[in-house]
C-alpha positions in Angstrom: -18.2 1.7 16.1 -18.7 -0.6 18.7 -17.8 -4.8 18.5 -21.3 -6.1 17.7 -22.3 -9.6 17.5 -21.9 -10.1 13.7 -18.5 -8.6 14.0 -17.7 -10.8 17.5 -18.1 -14.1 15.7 -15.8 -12.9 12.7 -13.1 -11.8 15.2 -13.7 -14.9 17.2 -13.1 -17.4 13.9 -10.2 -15.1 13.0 -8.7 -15.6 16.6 -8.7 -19.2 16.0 -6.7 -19.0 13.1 -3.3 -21.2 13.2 -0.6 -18.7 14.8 -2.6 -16.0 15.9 -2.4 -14.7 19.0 -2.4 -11.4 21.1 -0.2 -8.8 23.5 -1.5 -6.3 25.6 -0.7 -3.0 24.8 -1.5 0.8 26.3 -4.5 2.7 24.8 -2.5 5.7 25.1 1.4 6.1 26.2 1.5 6.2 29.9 -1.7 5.7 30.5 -3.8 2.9 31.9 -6.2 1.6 30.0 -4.8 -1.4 27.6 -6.3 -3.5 24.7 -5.4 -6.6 23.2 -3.1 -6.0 19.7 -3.4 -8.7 17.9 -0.7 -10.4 15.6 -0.1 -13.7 13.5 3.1 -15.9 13.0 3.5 -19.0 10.7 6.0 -21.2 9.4 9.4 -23.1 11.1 10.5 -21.1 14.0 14.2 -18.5 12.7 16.5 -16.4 14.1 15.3 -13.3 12.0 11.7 -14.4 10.8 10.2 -11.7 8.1 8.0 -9.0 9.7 5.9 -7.9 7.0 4.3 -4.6 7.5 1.0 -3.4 5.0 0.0 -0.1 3.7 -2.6 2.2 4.4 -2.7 3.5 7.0 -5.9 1.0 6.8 -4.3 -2.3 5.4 -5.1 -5.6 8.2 -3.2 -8.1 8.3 -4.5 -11.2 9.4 -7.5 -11.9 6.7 -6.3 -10.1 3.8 -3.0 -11.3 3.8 -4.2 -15.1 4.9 -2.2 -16.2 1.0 0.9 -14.1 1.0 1.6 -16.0 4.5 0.8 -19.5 2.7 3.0 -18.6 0.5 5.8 -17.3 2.3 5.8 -20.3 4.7 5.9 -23.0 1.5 8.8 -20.8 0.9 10.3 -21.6 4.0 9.8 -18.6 5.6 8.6 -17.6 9.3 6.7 -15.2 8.9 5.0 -12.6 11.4 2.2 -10.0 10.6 0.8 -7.4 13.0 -3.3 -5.8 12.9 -2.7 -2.6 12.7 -4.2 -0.4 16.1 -7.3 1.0 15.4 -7.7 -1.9 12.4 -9.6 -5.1 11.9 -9.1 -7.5 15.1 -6.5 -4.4 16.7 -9.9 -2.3 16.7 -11.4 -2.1 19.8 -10.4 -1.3 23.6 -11.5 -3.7 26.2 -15.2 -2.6 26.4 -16.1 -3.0 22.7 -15.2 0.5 21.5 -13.6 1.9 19.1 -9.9 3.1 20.2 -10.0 6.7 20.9 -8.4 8.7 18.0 -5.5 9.8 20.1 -4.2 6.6 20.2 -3.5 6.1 16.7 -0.1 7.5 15.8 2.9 6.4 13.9 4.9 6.4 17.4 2.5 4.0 18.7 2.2 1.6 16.3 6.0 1.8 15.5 6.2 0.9 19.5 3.7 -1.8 18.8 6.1 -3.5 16.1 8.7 -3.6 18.9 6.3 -4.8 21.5 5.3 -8.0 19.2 8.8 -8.6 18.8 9.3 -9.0 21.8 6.2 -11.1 22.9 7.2 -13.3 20.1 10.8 -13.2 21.7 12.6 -12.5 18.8 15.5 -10.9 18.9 16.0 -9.0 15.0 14.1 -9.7 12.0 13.7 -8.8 8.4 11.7 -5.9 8.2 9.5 -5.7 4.8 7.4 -3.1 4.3 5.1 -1.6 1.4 4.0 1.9 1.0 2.8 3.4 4.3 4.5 0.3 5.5 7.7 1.3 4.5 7.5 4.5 6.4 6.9 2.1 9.8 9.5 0.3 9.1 11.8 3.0 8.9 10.5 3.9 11.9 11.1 1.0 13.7 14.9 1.8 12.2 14.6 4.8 14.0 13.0 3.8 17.5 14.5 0.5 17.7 17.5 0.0 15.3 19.3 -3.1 17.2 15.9 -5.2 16.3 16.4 -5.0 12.6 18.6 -7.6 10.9 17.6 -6.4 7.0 14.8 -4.1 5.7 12.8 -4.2 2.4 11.3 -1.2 1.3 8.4 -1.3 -1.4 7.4 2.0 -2.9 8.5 3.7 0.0 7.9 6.7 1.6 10.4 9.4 2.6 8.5 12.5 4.2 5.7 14.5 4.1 7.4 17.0 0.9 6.8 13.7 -1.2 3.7 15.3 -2.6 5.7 17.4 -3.9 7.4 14.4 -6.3 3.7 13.0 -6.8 2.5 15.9 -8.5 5.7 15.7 -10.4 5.0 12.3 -11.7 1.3 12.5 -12.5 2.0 15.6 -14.2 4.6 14.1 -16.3 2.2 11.1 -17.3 -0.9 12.2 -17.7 -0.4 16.0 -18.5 2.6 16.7 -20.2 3.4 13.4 -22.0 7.1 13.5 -21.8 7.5 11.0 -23.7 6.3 9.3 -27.0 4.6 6.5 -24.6 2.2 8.6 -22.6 2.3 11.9 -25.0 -1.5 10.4 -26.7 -1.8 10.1 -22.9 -1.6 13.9 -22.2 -3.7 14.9 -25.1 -6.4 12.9 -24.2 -6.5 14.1 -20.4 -6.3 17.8 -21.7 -9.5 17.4 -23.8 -11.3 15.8 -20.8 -10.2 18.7 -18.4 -11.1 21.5 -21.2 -14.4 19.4 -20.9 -14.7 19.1 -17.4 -15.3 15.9 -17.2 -12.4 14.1 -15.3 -13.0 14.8 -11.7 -10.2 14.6 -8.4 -11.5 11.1 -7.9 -11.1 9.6 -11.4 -8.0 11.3 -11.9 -6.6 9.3 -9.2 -8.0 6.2 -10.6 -6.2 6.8 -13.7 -3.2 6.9 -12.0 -4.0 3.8 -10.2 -5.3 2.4 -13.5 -1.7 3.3 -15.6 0.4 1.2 -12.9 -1.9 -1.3 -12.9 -1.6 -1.9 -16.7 0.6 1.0 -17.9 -0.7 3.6 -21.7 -2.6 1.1 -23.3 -5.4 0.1 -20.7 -5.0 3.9 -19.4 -5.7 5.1 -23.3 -9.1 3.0 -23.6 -10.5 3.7 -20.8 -9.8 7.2 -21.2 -11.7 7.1 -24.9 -14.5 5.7 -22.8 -14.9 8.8 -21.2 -14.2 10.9 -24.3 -17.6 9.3 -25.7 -19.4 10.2 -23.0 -19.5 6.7 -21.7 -19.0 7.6 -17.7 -20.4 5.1 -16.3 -18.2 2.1 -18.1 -15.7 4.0 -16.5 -17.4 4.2 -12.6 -17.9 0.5 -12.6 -13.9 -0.7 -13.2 -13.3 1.9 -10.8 -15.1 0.0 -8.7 -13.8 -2.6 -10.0 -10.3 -1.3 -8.5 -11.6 -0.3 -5.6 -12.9 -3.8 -4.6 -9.5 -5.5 -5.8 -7.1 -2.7 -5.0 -8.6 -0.9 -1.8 -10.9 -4.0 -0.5 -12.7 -1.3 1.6 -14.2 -4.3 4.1 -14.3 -5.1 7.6 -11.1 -7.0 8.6 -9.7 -6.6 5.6 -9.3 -2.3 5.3 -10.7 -0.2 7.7 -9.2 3.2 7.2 -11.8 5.6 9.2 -10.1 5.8 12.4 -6.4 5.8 11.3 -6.5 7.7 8.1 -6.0 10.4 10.1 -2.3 9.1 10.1 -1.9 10.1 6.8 -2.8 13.6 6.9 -1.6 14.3 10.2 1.3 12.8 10.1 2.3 12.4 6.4 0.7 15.1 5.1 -1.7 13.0 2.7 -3.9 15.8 1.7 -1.5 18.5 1.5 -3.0 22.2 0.4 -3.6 22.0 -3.3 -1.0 23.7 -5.8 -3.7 25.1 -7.8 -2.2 23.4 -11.0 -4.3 20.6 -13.0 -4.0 17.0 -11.7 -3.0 17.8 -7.9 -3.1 14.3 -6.3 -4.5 16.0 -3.3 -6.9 17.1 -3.6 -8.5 13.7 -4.6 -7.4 12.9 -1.1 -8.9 15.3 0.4 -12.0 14.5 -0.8 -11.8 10.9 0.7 -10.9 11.9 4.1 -13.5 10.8 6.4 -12.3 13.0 9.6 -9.7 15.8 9.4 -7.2 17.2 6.3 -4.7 19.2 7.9 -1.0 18.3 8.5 0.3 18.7 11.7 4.2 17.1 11.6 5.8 14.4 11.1 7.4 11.8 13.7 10.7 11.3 12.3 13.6 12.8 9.8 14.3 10.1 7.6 15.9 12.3 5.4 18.6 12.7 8.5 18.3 9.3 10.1 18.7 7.1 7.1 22.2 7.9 6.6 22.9 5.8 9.7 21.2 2.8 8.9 23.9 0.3 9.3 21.7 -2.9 8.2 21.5 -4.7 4.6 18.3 -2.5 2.5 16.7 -3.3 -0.5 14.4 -0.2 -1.9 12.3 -1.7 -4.9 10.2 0.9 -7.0 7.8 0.2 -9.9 8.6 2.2 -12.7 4.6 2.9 -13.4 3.8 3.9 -9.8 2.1 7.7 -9.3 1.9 7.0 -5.9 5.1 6.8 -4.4 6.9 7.4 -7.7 10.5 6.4 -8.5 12.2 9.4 -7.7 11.5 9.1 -3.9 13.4 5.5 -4.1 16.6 6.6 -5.8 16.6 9.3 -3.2 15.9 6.8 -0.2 18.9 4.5 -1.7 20.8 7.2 -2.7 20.6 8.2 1.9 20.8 4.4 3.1 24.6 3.0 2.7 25.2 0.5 0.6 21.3 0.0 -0.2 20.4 -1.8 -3.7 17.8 -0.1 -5.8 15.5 -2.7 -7.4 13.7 -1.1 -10.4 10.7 -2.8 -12.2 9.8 -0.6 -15.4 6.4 -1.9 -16.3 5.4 -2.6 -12.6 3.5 -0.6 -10.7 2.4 0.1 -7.0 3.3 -1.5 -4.4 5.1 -5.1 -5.4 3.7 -7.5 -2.5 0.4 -6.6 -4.1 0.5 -6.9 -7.0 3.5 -9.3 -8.3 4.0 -11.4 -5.0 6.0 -13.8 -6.6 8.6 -11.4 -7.3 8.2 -9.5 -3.6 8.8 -13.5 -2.1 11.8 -13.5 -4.6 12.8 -10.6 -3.1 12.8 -11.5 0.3 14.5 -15.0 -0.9 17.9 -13.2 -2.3 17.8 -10.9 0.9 17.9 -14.3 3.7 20.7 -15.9 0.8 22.8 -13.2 1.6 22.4 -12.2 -2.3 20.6 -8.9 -2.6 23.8 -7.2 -4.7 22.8 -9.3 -7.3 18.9 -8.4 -7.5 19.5 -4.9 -9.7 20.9 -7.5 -12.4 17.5 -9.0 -12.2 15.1 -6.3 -12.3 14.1 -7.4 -15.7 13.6 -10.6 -14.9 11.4 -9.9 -11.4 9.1 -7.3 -13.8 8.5 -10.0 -15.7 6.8 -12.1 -13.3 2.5 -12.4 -13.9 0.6 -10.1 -11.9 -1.7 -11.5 -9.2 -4.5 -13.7 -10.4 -7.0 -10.9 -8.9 -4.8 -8.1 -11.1 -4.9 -10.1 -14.1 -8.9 -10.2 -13.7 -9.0 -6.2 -13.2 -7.1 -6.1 -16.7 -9.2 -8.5 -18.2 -12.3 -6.7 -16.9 -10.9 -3.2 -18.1 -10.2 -4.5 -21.4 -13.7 -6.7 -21.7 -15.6 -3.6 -20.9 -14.1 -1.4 -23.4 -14.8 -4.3 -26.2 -18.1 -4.8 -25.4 -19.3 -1.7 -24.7 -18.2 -0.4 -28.6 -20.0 -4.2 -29.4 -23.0 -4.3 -27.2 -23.2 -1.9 -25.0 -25.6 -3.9 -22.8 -23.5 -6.7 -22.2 -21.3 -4.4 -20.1 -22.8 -4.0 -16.6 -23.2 -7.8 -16.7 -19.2 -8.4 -17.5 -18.8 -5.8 -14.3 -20.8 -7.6 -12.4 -19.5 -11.1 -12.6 -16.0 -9.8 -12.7 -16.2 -7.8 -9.2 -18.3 -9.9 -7.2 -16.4 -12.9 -7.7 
């Protein structure tokens, strides 16, 4: 994709914004082309401001996260956010074009990170990152560990075996009902499979879907599809997708750097055969290439030496980068505190920001010991006003449709294009 005019004049506005600005950066390692990497930074100038790092590989920075960053700074925060290469206003060498696939690797953008920290002549900083994010962040642990002052790891990621733990944990919820919560759960999703009618795709969704609202929003929608009423279903999946994913120019772009994910973090690892395999939902998503090449880094072995104050915070609902991976990653970082938020789901900054900012707040009081005693307290916290319109949409839809059936693709429609 080349920058056209449309897309000139969006950059343009977003390069005016208060605190953004740019650093030059190779195309490729060694070589000599460059491109401008573009990155924000907001609130009273620190010592160790926050440098908050998305998901993805897709997530930008700059326009999606435009009211975590007015939040953070009424916090009294300082606050720095990088456009992913191969993202948003990071897209495009100096011609126009798209960055050549090549370029986009974890080692690049984890040198990036150190790069911006430097332009912005900082010296350490608190390191928060979410998801894919957290597995940069590491990274930068890794590459660069006299830059990080404390890290903050949301539904993190430990290595490319994690599939392994996702299977695990889908499994568990949606198959074998461990427990008296999700046990109707697993009865419901065997009938659909014996019916063939829950695909890769919305078998991912309802893992999205029971983080996002846990058995009970899971359970209707899944009744939905037990009456044969599919395409209730297809439209709060899109629903999620619009909220959750926000699959838009500037905002998530993941064609080019996917490939990260399988290549790198094995995202669409070779399906187990078994029911429910996360991957192969993945696989069906990729745009470009499936097949795992290696990792960058041995977290599993570098961890240990992480000498630096960590919080790891999991949501107890999250199929994606489920709980087990946490304990393990503060069971290898010393003295690490494990955060644990049993009705929350996928990645925190998301969807409970108030708690993520919380968070961050104990971390810069030098009071993170104390955050485990207040897991209950930080699940608590209201979702995001945008997740608290996806459960009310969910739940409005599965009302109306056994009211009026018609009134349905209406309620979809205002809800989602809002």
């Amino acid at each position: 994709m080349t920058m056209n005019a449309g897309r000139r004049r969006i950059q343009d506005r977003l390069a005016a914004l208060p605190g953004v600005t740019s650093v030059r950066r190779p195309v490729l390692d060694g070589g000599p082309d460059e491109f401008d990497l573009f990155y924000v930074r907001m609130g009273e100038r620190s010592d160790h401001p926050l440098l908050f790092i998305p998901g993805g590989p897709g997530a930008a920075s700059i326009a999606l996260y435009r009211s975590l960053r007015k939040h953070a700074v009424a916090d009294g925060l300082d606050v720095i956010m990088v456009e992913h290469r191969g993202v948003g206003m990071s897209r495009h060498d100096d011609s126009g074009s798209d960055l050549p696939l090549e370029a986009l690797t974890i080692e690049a953008v984890v040198g990036d990170l150190a790069a911006v920290l430097d332009h912005a002549e900082v010296d350490k900083a608190v390191v928060y990152g979410t998801s894919y994010g957290t597995y940069l962040a590491a990274g930068l642990g890794v590459r660069h560990p006299d830059r990080i002052h404390a890290m903050i790891l949301d539904s993190p990621l430990l290595s490319a075996d994690d599939v392994d733990e996702v299977r695990t944990a889908v499994r568990q919820v949606l198959w074998d009902g461990v427990d008296e919560e999700t046990a109707e759960l697993a009865d419901k999703v065997h009938q659909l499979v014996a019916d063939d009618m829950l695909t890769p795709a919305a078998t991912q969704l309802a893992a999205d879907m029971y983080g996002l609202g846990g058995p009970e929003l899971l359970g209707r929608q899944l009744d939905l599809l037990l009456k044969g009423q599919d395409w209730v279903w297809g439209a709060v999946g899109l629903g999620t997708r619009l909220i959750v994913e926000r699959k838009t120019p500037f905002h998530n772009e993941p064609d080019l750097v996917g490939r990260i994910g399988y290549r790198e973090l094995n995202y669409g690892a070779v399906p187990d055969g078994k029911p429910l395999d996360p991957a192969v939902a993945l696989r069906e998503m990729a745009t470009g290439e499936v097949d795992f090449v290696a990792e960058p880094y041995d977290l599993i072995s570098a961890m240990p030496g992480f000498t630096w104050p960590t919080v790891v915070i999991s949501g107890g609902r999250d199929l994606t980068t489920p709980r087990v991976v946490a304990c393990r990653i503060a069971d290898l970082i010393p003295d690490s505190v494990l955060v644990e938020m049993p009705t929350t789901g996928h990645s925190i900054i998301d969807t409970k920001e108030r708690s993520a900012l919380d968070i961050v707040a104990a971390v810069y009081a030098g009071e993170m010991s104390e955050l485990p005693s207040r897991s209950a307290e930080l699940d608590a916290v209201p979702s995001l006003l945008s997740v608290r319109l996806l459960k009310r949409l969910i739940t409005a839809a599965s009302v109306a449709e056994s009211v009026v059936p018609s009134a349905v693709p209406r309620a979809v429609r205002n809800v989602t294009t809002s």
